[in-house]
C-alpha positions as CSV (number, residue, x, y, z in Angstrom):
1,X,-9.0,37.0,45.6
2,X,-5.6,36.0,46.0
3,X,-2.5,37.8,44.1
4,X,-1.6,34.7,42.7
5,X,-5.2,34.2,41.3
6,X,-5.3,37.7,40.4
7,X,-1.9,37.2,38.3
8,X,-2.9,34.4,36.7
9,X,-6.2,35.8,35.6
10,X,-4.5,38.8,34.2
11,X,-2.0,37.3,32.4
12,X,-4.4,34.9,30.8
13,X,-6.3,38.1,29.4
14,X,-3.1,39.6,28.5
15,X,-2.4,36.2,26.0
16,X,-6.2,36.1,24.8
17,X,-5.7,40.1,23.5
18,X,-2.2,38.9,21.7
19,X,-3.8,35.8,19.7
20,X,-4.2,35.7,15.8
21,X,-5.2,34.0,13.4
22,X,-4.2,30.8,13.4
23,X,-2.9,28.7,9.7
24,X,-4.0,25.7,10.3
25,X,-2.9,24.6,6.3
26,X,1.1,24.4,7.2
27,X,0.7,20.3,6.7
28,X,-1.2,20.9,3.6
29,X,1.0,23.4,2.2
30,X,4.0,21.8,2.6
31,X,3.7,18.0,3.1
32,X,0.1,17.3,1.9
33,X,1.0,15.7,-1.0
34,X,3.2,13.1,0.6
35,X,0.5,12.0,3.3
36,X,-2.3,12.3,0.2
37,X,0.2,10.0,-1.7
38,X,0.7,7.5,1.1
39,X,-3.1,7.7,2.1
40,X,-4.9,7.5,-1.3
41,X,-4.0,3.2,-1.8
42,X,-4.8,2.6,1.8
43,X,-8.3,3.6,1.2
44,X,-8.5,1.8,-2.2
45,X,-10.2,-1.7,-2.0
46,X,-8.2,-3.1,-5.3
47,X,-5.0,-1.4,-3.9
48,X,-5.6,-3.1,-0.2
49,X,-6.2,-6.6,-1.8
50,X,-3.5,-6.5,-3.9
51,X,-0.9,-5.2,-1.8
52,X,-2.2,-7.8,0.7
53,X,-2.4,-10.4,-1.7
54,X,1.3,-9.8,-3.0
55,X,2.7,-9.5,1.0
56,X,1.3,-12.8,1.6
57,X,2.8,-14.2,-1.0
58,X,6.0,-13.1,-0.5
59,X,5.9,-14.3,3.1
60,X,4.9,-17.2,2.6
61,X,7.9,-17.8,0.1
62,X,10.8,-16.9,2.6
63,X,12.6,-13.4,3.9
64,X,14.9,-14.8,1.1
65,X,12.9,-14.2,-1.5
66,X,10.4,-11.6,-0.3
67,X,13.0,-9.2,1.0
68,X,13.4,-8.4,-2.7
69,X,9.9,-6.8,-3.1
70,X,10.4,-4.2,-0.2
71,X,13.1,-2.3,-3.0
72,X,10.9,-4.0,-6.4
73,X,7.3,-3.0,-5.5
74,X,7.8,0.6,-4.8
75,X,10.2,1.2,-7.4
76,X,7.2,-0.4,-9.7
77,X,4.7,1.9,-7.9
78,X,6.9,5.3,-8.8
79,X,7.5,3.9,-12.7
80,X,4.2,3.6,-12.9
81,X,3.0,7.3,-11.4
82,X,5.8,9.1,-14.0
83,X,4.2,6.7,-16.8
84,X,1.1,7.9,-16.3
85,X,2.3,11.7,-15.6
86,X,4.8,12.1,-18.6
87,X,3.4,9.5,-21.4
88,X,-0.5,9.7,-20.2
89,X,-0.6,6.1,-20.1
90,X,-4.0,5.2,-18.8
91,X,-5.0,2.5,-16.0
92,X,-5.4,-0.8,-16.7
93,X,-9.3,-1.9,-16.7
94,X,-10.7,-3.8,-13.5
95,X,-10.3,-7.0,-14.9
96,X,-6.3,-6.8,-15.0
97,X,-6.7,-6.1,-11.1
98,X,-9.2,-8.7,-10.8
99,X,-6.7,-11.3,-12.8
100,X,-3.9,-10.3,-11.3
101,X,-5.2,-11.0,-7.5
102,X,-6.7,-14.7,-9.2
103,X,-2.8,-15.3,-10.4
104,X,-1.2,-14.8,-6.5
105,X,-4.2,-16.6,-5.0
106,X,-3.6,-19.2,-6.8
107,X,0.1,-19.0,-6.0
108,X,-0.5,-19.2,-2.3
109,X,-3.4,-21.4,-2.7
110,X,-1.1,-24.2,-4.7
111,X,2.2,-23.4,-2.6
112,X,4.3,-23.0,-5.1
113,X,7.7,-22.4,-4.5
114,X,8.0,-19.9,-7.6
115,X,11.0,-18.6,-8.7
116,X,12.6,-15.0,-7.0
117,X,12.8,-13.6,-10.8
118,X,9.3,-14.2,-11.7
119,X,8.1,-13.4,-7.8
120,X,10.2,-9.9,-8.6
121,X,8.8,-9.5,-12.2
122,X,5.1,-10.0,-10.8
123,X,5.2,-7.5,-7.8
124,X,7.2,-4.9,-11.0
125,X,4.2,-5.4,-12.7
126,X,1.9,-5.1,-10.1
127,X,3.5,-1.7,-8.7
128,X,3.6,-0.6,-12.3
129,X,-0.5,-0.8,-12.8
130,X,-1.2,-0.1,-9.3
131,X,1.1,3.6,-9.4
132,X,-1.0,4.3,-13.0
133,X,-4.5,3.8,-10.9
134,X,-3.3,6.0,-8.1
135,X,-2.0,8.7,-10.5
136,X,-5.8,9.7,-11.2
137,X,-5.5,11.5,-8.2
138,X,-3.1,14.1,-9.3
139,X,-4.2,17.9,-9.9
140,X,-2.0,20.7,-11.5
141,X,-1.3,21.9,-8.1
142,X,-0.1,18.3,-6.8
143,X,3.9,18.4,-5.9
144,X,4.6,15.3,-8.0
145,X,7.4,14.2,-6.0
146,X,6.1,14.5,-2.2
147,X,3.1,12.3,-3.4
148,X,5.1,9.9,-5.2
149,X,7.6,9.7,-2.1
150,X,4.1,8.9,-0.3
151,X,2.9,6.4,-2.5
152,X,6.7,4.8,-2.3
153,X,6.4,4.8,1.2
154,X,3.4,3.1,2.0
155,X,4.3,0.4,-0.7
156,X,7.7,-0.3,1.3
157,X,5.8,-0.5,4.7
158,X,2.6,-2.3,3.6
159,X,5.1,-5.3,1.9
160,X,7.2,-5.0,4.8
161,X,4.7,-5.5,7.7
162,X,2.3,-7.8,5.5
163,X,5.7,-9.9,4.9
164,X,6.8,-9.9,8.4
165,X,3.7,-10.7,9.6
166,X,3.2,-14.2,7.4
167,X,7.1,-15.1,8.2
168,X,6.2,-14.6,11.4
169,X,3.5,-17.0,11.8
170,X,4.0,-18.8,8.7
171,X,7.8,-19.9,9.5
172,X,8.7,-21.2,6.1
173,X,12.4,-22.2,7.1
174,X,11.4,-24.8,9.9
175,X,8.2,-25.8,9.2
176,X,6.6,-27.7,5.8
177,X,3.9,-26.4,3.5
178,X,1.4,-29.2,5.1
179,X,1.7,-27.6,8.6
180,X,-1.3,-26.3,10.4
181,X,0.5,-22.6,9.6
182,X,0.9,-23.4,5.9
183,X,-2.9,-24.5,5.4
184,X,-4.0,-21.6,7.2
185,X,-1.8,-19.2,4.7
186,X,-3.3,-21.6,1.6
187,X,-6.8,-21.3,2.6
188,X,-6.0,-17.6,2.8
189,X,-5.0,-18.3,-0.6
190,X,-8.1,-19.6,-1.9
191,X,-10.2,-16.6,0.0
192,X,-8.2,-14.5,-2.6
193,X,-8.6,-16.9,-5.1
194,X,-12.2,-16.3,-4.7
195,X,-12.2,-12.5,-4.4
196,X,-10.2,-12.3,-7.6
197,X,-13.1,-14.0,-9.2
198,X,-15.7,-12.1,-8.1
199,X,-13.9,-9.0,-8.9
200,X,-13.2,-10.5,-12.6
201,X,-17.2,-11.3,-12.6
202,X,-18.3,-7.8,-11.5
203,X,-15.4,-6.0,-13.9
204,X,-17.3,-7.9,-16.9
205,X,-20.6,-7.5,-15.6
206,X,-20.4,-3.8,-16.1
């Protein structure tokens, strides 16, 4: 055996005697509550249509208009998670979800070139219920703040790169509403349409 070899062996034992136990909790300890925050809607099926629903509709109207709900939405998302923390105000029932995806499909469905006020109010509103639904997830031992900076966050980047996307390929400034990009965004629309029905149908159903 080589001295090298024989170096290398021994100071390989020499590490394996110093090693301890290892805290594998330093993420949850300390910034668990943010990813838990930002995580928790991205595995929600009425948060994922919705926040879809609401980035294609913004990018579909223009960065002129839809640049305004990258600030709106989350600021709606963190009003709603302190509503529901400080006043106990409870989450709206299914069929406000359901109605609410109906409403944008529609929108996007029709191409209606809505005003940036009621676009704004509709994505407050919208942040508002959905920050409520994803405050069920708090414990006592939840840092209120790292999980509403994490709920923030993936509000501002799910608008953001839904948004980008549709202006993208939608190109609202140079192309009309009856090019081959703006049907495909419409019938996108109407797929939305048809989800927020079915969700209204199974919300009353139960």
């Amino acid at each position: 055996m080589s001295l090298r070899l024989r170096t290398s062996l021994l100071t390989a034992l020499l590490l394996l005697t110093q090693m301890q136990i290892a805290d594998a909790h330093i993420v949850s300890a300390r910034l668990g509550d943010f990813y838990a925050g930002a995580l928790h809607p991205l595995l929600t099926l009425q948060d994922v249509v919705a926040w879809a629903a609401l980035g294609l509709l913004a990018g579909s109207l223009g960065a002129a208009s839809g640049r305004w709900l990258v600030a709106v939405f989350p600021l709606g998302l963190c009003l709603g998670l302190a509503l529901a923390v400080a006043a106990g105000l409870a989450p709206t029932p299914p069929i406000g979800d359901a109605v609410t995806v109906l409403v944008i499909g529609l929108l996007l469905a029709a191409a209606l070139r809505i005003p940036v006020a009621l676009l704004c109010m509709l994505a407050f509103v919208l942040g508002v219920m959905r920050g409520v639904a994803n405050a069920g997830e708090l414990v006592p031992q939840t840092d209120r703040v790292l999980y509403a900076a994490g709920l923030a966050s993936a509000g501002y980047v799910a608008i953001t790169l839904i948004m980008a996307l549709v202006l993208t390929f939608r190109r609202p400034e140079t192309e009309p509403a009856f090019s081959w990009r703006g049907i495909a965004v419409r019938a996108i629309g109407g797929w939305l349409a048809a989800i927020g029905l079915m969700m209204a149908g199974l919300s009353l159903a139960t």
